[in-house]
C-alpha positions in Angstrom: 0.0 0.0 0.0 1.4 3.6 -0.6 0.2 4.6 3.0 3.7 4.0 4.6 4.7 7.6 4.9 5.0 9.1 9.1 2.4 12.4 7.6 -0.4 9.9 6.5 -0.5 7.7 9.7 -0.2 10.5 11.8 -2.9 12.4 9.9 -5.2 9.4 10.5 -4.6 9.1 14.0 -2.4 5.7 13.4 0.8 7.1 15.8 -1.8 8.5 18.3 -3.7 5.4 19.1 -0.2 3.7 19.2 -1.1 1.4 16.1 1.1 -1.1 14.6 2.3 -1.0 11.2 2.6 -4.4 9.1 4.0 -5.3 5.4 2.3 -7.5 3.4 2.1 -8.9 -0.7 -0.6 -7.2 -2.7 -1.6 -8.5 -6.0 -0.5 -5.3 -8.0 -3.5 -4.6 -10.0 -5.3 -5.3 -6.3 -3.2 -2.6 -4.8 -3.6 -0.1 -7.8 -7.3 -0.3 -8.0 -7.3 -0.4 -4.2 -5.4 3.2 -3.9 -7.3 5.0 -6.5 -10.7 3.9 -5.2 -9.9 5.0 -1.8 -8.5 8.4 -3.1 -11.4 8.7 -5.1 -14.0 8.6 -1.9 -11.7 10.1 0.5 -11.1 7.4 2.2 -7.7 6.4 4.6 -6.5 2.9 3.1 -5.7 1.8 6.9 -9.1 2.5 7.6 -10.1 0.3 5.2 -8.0 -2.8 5.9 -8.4 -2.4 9.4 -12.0 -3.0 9.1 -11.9 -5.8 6.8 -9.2 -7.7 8.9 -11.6 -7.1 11.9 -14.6 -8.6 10.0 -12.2 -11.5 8.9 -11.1 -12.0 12.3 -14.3 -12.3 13.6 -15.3 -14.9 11.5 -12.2 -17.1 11.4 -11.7 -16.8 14.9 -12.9 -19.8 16.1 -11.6 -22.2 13.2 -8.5 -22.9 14.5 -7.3 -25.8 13.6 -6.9 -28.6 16.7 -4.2 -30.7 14.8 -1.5 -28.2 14.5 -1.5 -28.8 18.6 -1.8 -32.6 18.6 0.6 -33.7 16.7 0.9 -37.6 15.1 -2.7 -38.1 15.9 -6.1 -37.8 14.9 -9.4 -37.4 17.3 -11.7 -39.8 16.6 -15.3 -39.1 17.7 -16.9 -41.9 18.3 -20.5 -40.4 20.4 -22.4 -38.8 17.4 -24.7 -37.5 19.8 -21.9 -34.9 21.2 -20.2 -34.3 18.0 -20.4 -30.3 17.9 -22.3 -28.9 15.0 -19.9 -28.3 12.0 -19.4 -32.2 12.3 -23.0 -32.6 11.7 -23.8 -30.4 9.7 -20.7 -31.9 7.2 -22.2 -35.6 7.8 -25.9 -34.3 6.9 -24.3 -32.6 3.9 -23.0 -35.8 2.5 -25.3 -38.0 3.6 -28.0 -36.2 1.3 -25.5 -35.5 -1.7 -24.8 -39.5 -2.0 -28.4 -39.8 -1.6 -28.8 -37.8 -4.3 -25.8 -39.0 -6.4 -25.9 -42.7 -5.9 -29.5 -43.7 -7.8 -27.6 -42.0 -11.2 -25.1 -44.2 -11.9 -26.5 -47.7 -12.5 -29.0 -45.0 -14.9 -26.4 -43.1 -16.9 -24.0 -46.5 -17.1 -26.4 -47.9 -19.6 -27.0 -44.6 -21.3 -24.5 -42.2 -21.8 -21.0 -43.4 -21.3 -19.7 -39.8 -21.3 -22.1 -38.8 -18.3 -21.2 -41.9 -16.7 -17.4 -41.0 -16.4 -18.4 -37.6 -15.4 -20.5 -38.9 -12.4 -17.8 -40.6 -11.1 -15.4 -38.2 -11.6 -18.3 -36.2 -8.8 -18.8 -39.7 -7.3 -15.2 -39.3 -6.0 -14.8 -35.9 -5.2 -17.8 -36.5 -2.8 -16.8 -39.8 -1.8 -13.2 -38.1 -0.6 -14.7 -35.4 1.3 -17.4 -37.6 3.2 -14.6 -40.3 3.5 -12.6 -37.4 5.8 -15.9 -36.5 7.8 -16.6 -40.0 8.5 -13.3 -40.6 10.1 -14.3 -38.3 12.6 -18.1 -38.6 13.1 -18.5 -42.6 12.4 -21.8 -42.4 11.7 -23.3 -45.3 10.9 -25.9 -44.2 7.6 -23.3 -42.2 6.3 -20.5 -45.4 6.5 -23.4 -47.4 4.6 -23.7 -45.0 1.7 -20.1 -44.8 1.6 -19.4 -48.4 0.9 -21.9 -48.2 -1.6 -20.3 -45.2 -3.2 -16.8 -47.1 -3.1 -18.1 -50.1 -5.2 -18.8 -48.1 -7.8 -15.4 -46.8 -7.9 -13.8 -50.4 -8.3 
């Protein structure tokens, strides 16, 4: 950003409030745009970026990620009833979308071989996901439609 000068971040209060400055990578055209549209409303760039890494933080706070602290394992949950509610919400997800996927293939097999390999190519992308999820939540419906999923991969 070209707000690096000691005039600018003392004209928006930045040295006054005791502020940090950090240095970052931009995308150039990014930063370009980014500079003239905030010259063009009047608007201080560390205003801007302060308010958009507090929104960020707010919502990406609380997804940190348990297995950078627990290293060379992996939490298995194995009491769906007290899995917390991303976990569920994942295994409803996938449970519905193999629902949903599954009853195609043995349709478009005999059809259209080109929609065929095109479904499975889905087939597996979902299959990988839910595959992940179910590692976690062992659910047992969600399991079932998995093995399902996986003999049509063989």
């Amino acid at each position: 950003m070209n707000d690096h000068s000691f005039r600018n971040r003392r004209r928006e209060g930045v040295v006054a409030k005791g502020w940090k400055s950090k240095y970052f990578a931009l995308d150039p055209l990014v930063k370009e745009r980014f500079e003239r549209l905030c010259g063009a409303l009047g608007l201080q760039q560390s205003q801007i970026v302060n308010k958009l890494l507090s929104r960020w933080v707010e919502e990406n706070e609380g997804e940190v990620r348990l297995d950078l602290y627990v290293p060379h394992s992996q939490v298995v949950i194995k009491h769906a009833d007290r899995v917390n509610i991303d976990i569920k919400a994942e295994v409803t997800f996938y449970k519905i979308e193999l629902q949903r996927i599954l009853p195609l293939g043995d349709k478009l097999r005999t059809q259209n071989e080109l929609e065929y390999r095109n479904w499975l190519q889905d087939l597996a992308k979902v299959v990988f996901r839910a595959c992940r999820v179910q590692a976690n939540a062992q659910d047992p419906e969600l399991g079932e439609l998995l093995a399902k999923a996986v003999t049509h991969l063989k």
